[in-house]
Steps between C-alpha positions, in 0.01 A plus 500: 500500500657721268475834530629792322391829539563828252402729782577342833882404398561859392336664816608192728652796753158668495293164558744411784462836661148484491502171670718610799267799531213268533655273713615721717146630517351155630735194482206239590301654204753458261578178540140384496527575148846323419715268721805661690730251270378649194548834630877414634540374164429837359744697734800269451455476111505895516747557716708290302379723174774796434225680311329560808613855682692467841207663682237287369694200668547680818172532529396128469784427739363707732229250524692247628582717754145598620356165450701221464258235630289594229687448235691210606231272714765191536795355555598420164382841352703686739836294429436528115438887550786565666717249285386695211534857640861400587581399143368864382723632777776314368488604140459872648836493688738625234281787391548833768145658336274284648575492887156659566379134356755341672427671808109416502602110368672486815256606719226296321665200573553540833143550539386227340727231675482635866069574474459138365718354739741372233844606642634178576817346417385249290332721285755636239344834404563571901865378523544677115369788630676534836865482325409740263354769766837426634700565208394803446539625847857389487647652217665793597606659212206608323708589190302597160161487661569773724170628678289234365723251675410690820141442482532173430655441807287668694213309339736156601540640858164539561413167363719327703374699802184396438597139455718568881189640640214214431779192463710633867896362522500442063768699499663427815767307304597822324589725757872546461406571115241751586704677716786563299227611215340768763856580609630552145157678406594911371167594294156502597528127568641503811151582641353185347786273551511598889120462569587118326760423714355631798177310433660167433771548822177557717339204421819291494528567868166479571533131353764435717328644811175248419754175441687615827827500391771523794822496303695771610606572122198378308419966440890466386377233253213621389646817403791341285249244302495554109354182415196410283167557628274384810209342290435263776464740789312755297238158364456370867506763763223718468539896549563580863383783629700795605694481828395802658445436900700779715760285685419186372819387310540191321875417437733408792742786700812252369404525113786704363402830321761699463521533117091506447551815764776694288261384151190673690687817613610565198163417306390765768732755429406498146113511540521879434541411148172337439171631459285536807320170408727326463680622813168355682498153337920497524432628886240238521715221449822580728242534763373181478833360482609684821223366672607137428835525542573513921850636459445811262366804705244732389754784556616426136224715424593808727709680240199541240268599716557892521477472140149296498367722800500824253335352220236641324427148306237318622622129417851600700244610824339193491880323491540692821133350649660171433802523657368675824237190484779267443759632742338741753721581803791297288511788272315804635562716757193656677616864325494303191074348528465906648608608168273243303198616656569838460617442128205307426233781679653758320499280163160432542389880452794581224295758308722349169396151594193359312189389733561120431900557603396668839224258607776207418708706790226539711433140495901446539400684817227263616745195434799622618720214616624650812823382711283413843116487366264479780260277333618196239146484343472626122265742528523892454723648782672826464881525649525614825738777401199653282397714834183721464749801390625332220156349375321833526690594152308237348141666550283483194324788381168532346699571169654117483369253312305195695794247493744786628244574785400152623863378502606824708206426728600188526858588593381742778213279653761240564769773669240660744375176556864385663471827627190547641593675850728731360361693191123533547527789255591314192186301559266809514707622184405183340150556593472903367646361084194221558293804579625667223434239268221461581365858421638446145245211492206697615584731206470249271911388443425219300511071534913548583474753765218317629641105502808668643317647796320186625823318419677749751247469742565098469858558585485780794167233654781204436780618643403795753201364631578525855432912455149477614524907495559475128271170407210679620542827336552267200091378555435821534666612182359239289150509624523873424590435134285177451199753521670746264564228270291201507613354182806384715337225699685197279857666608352496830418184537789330341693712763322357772522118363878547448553632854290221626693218326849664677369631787217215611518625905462908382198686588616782292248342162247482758507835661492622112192285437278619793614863395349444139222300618391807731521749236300289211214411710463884602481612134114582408407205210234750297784712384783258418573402172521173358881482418576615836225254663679238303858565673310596820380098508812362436651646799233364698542181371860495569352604878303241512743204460657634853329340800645733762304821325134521632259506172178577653521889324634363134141244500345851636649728201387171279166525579444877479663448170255220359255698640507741284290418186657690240804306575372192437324550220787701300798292611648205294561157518868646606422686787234262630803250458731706723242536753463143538860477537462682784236275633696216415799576723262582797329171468884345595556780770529297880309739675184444271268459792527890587380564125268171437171751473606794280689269297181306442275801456810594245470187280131469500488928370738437231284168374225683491584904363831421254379531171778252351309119502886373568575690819151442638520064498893580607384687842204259528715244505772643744199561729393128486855405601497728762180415669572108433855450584734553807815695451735224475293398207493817335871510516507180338309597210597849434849433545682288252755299541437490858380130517585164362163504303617725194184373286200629723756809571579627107111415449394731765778776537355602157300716700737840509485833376791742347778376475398186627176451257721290243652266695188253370638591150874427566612332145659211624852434273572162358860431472438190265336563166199358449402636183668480150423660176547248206559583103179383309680278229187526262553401093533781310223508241578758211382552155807450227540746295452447105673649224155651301532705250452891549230704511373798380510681818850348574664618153372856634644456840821360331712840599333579802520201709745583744355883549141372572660229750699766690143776513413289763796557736408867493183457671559535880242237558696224323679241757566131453451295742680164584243212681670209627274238663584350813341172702453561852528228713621341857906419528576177542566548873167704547392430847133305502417776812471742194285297267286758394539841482287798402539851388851484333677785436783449276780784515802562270780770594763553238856435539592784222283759311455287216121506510236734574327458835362154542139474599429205744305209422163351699412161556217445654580121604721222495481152625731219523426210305303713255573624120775817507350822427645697246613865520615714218789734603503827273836657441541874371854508438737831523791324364591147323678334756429173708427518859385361854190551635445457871147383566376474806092350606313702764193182570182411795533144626191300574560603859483832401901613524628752304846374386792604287701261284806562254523369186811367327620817260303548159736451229395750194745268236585704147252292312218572702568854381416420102162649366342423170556756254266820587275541200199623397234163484380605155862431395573210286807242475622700201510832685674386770762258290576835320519714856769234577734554175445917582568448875785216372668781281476799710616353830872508302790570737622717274211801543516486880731383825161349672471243205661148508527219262624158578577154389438176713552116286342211688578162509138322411335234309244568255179382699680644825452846291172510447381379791624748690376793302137354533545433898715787604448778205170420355319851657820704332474375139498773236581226188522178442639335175488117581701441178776681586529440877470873549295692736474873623463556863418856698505539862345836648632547834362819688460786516656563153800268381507225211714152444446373118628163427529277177537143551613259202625197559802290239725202563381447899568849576238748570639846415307782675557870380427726751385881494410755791419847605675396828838382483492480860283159482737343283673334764110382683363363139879304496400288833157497374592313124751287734221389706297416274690289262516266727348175462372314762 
């Protein structure tokens, strides 16, 4: 194919920019509509194009960058990439303007050969690109080039970090080299080339610690190497994790280390000269090598301590965390862990600290790795030198936010708990803030205030519940507000079920139950409400899954209830549901005998004086089951999941109210699909338009063609549609169990906003075997632009399932966007051949930045030609002149946009002149000619 393009070549940067923008907006969308070669293709040809500005290339190198994979899906692709990003690097290299290119070409490749697992040495574009990162890091006279030299260095460091950190002992070979480099180092650079070289000597002794080496000199050896590079080690070992066991060292006492000691103190002296992260990773490092080398002491460390202790940076606390995890007693002195916890408790309440900072050092204070812990497990444990004194500066106020308070709570709970015997008065200090929370709830504090105080009361009942004094005040408390605020009976609940699952052996949700039990069943029925009824049955439902309460008074406050006839005859299907939830759970309690009688006289009242038809067979039915079967049985019914017989079980559990009332309508998800939607290939049957002469009413239109054509997008009822037809049919791999299905609901959720809401689809049946049915899809699109769909079917099996199944995507291709021209019907070929030549002239690039015009030559053959203008373009023909091999084609793509083309074909090429409104689709009609031209 030939192609050349007016437009496109002189806005080339524009095009490209646009297509990184999209890209970057969904990668797997944009390459459904063009292969990831072609698009490579694009970015290398334009990189290569000096035309093109500096940032527009950045930008599509940036891609690489991000996704790599993407663009470059094998082998081969990633090798030529790189090959040919090299070369672009190469004939960069004498100019000093372009280092921000050079700087992002570097970092591109990189990408692209370590994420597609093509840095190997017998793949030149790695071994190419290795010598030149190391080049440019060794040239230490950075002449001409000046600053620009300096970030290209710093972009070559960081590469070959990178390349250190996920290929380990790579560099090994270099260390001597790398050394003098960070030695010799007087800018900025010294930072990056001392993070290298301390990242490359920790993993060359961590190499030697895993091969056991037991030379006495093989540290000397390693340290004077300045060889080529460890592609062997780096291709077979795979990355070892980091050596960081306290005592646990790797390399023999007799290994000699004087020299890697005197490199390390002085790498230490120096640390004050890098930034606090990098201080952290370059801290990181010599403490792993410490750890692995037996005859270096962690007293190397002792002189930059004082400095680290008064540090307001956060990344240089943390480097203290690891060495007193690393080192303990080795390295700090009781005075010094006192001074951590007090540095940390008084860090944690820094009024110039943000909230995330302090609840980092209040979990620093949960995890502090102490020099003699009491306990080895992982779990939350304050240091026993936070005493009660010190922790009582960390009490939240009503004025903190709900992370500060539950993390201070937290803190506390665990200190009195160690403490127990000695400080009963933090406890009851605890307990008055609960208090006080909890009067902010009765006034209405909002959902925070709220999940914060049942959260609290989680912690104090987790960790403190040995204060019986306290735990039943706390019933007391929370009955008290329960019938203040009723609408609070889910946080309730969930409170109780959380405390259950940690606590199994406390009688604490218990004691909390009976107390709200008590109080419900005393409340007169005639003047409660129904929204307060509602939450009043829920707790008692919640009571009645306990088989240690007595339930003889909730059947009692049931009955009285039901009783009443103006409650059954007013209340839903809702409330009648909830009320059998009730019953429900009392049908499975173990002491059923003692309520057998008013549960019976229960059922048989609610069959007969509920209004709702539902609730009535529900009840009659639990009363059959109860009067029929022994408890054992009911348990195995009502309780799924509780036998090996799940298929008389999920037939018969159905029977549940509330939140239990669906279970019978679970969907059930189908990981396979089962469906697929198919494109109806149907014949496109259009009537040819004829050249006929003019008439009388078309002379008088002759001027006003295009205004009478554009009247119509004024009126706000105007909207095109797009239909695409679809077969619907069974995958392949379709399971026979799902053979025939009813009541299909087909659903479409858009990837993008390209289209107006989607409505779904019904199909009322489908069997296997049988013809597809066909469903028209209708399209209202925002934009011209092709998408995905996902579609997903919502069907009934024969067995009467409800199931889910997804679809493979919808793809919405550009074609399937093209409309007939919009006319009036009383229009005839004339009118709209001369709407075309009005529309053809005033769609000039010249009268507006939105307009595009194009050129696209074809290799075809004669019959080829007209073919495919009956098959593929037959619907969008404006003219035809068989004589000349010239035709006029218009494609309307909603809502409002225009592509005019004239076809004429001479000496086996068909020449097609191109026109739009849009020059946007210039590049989608290109694939779209391409495509079609093909001949199979």
């Amino acid at each position: 194919m030939q192609n050349v393009e007016g437009l496109m070549a002189a806005n080339s940067g524009d095009i490209l920019s646009q297509h990184v923008a999209e890209f970057h907006f969904s990668p797997s969308l944009f390459l459904s509509r063009t292969s990831a070669d072609t698009f490579l293709s694009e970015i290398l040809l334009n990189l290569r194009d000096y035309r093109i500005s500096e940032s527009i290339k950045v930008q599509a190198l940036s891609l690489f960058a991000e996704f790599p994979t993407f663009l470059c899906q094998t082998s081969e692709s990633s090798e030529t990439t790189a090959l040919a990003l090299l070369e672009i690097f190469s004939q960069l290299s004498a100019s000093t303007k372009s280092w921000n290119l050079q700087v992002h070409l570097l970092l591109a490749i990189t990408t692209i050969l370590i994420s597609t697992d093509c840095f190997k040495e017998d793949i030149k574009p790695a071994t190419d690109l290795l010598e030149l990162l190391f080049q440019i890091v060794s040239e230490q006279n950075d002449g001409k080039q000046g600053l620009s030299s300096r970030h290209l260095k710093t972009m070559a460091c960081d590469c070959l970090w990178e390349l250190e950190c996920c290929y380990p002992e790579l560099l090994s070979t270099k260390l001597e080299l790398l050394h003098t480099l960070q030695q010799l180092a007087t800018s900025t650079l010294y930072q990056k080339y001392t993070l290298l070289f301390s990242t490359v000597l920790k993993n060359a002794i961590q190499g030697l610690a895993h091969r056991q080496e037991t030379s006495n000199s093989v540290i000397k050896d390693i340290l004077s190497h300045n060889e080529g590079f460890s592609w062997k080690s780096s291709e077979e070992s795979e990355i070892s994790p980091s050596v960081f066991t306290k005592g646990y060292h790797l390399l023999p006492s007799t290994v000699e280390s004087k020299e890697l000691k005197s490199i390390l103190s002085l790498l230490l002296e120096e640390s004050f000269l890098l930034t606090p992260v990098s201080q952290s990773i370059l801290f990181h490092n010599l403490i792993q090598i410490v750890t692995m080398v037996y005859s270096l002491s962690p007293v190397i460390f002792k002189s930059q301590l004082l400095r680290l202790f008064g540090t307001m940076d956060v990344c240089l606390f943390i480097t203290v965390l690891k060495l007193k995890g690393a080192f303990t007693e080795s390295l700090f002195t009781t005075e010094d862990e006192n001074f951590l916890v007090k540095r940390l408790s008084g860090m944690s309440q820094h009024p110039m600290l943000s909230n995330p900072l302090k609840l980092l050092y209040l979990d620093f204070l949960l995890h502090f790795p102490e020099n003699r812990p009491i306990s080895s497990s992982a779990e939350e444990s304050p240091p026993i030198l936070l005493t009660p004194s010190i922790a009582t500066l960390l009490f939240p106020t009503v004025f903190h936010d709900s992370s500060t308070v539950l993390s201070r709570l937290t803190v506390l709970c665990l200190v009195y708990l160690e403490n127990e015997d000695e400080d009963q008065k933090g406890i009851n200090l605890i307990s008055d803030f609960m208090r006080s929370l909890q009067k902010i709830v009765e006034n209405n504090g909002g959902r925070e205030v709220t999940v914060t105080f049942f959260r609290s009361i989680f912690l104090f009942v987790k960790y403190l519940s040995f204060c019986s004094k306290q735990m039943d005040s706390l019933v007391t408390s929370l009955a008290e507000l329960y019938q203040k605020h009723y609408a609070l009976a889910p946080y309730i609940i969930d409170l109780i079920n959380n405390i259950q699952l940690l606590l199994q052996d406390s009688v604490w949700p218990i004691s909390l139950l009976q107390t709200l039990q008590h109080l419900i069943v005393g409340l007169p029925v005639n003047r409660m409400d129904q929204q307060a009824l509602k939450q009043h049955l829920k707790v008692l439902a919640r009571v009645a899954k306990e088989d240690i309460i007595q339930q003889k008074c909730t059947v009692d406050f049931l009955l009285r209830l039901i009783g009443n006839i103006d409650f059954c005859q007013l209340s839903s299907w809702r409330m009648g549901s909830t009320v059998l939830s009730v019953c429900r759970n009392l049908l499975l309690h173990r002491d059923l005998k003692a309520i057998f009688l008013p549960l019976g006289d229960l059922l048989q009242l609610i069959s007969v004086q509920f209004e709702d038809l539902d609730i009535r067979d529900h009840a009659r039915f639990y009363y059959m089951l109860l009067t029929s079967l022994s408890s054992e049985k009911l348990a195995r019914i009502l309780s799924p999941g509780s036998t090996g017989n799940n298929t008389k079980v999920h037939t018969l559990s159905t029977i549940m109210a509330e939140s239990e009332i669906f279970s019978s309508l679970t969907v059930q998800f189908l990981e396979q699909p089962l469906l697929q939607l198919v494109e109806c290939q149907e014949v496109e049957v259009a009537s040819i338009p004829s050249s006929s002469s003019s008439s009388a009413a078309d002379m008088k239109l002759d001027t006003s063609y295009r205004q009478e054509y554009e009247k119509q997008f004024a009126d706000p009822e105007f909207a095109s549609t797009v239909v695409l037809k679809y077969y619907l049919t069974f995958t392949e791999a379709a399971d026979h169990q799902y053979d025939k299905l009813f009541s299909i609901l087909l659903r479409f959720e858009q990837t993008d906003s390209t289209f107006e809401p989607i409505n779904d689809i019904s199909v009322h049946c489908l069997f296997q075997g049988q013809k597809p049915c066909i469903v028209s899809l209708l399209l209202h699109p925002r934009q011209v632009s092709p998408s995905f769909l996902n579609v997903s079917a919502i069907f009934t099996t024969k067995e009467g399932f409800t199931c889910h199944n997804q679809l493979k995507p919808l793809q919405i291709r550009f074609p399937d966007l093209f409309l007939p021209l919009p006319v009036p019907s009383h229009w005839s070929t004339v009118a709209k051949q001369k709407l075309f030549d009005q529309l053809w002239e005033s769609f000039s690039p010249s009268l507006s930045n939105d307009y595009g015009e194009s050129l696209c030559c074809l290799q075809v053959g004669k019959d080829f030609f007209h073919s495919l203008v009956y098959s593929k373009l037959c619907r969008f023909l404006i003219d035809v002149q068989h004589g000349l091999d010239f035709y006029k084609v218009l494609f309307f793509l909603a809502p409002h946009c225009h592509i005019l083309l004239k076809l004429s074909w001479s000496e086996e090429t068909l020449s097609v002149k191109i026109v739009t409104d849009n020059w946007k689709l210039l590049p989608y009609l290109n694939v779209f000619l391409k495509d079609i031209s093909v001949n199979d």
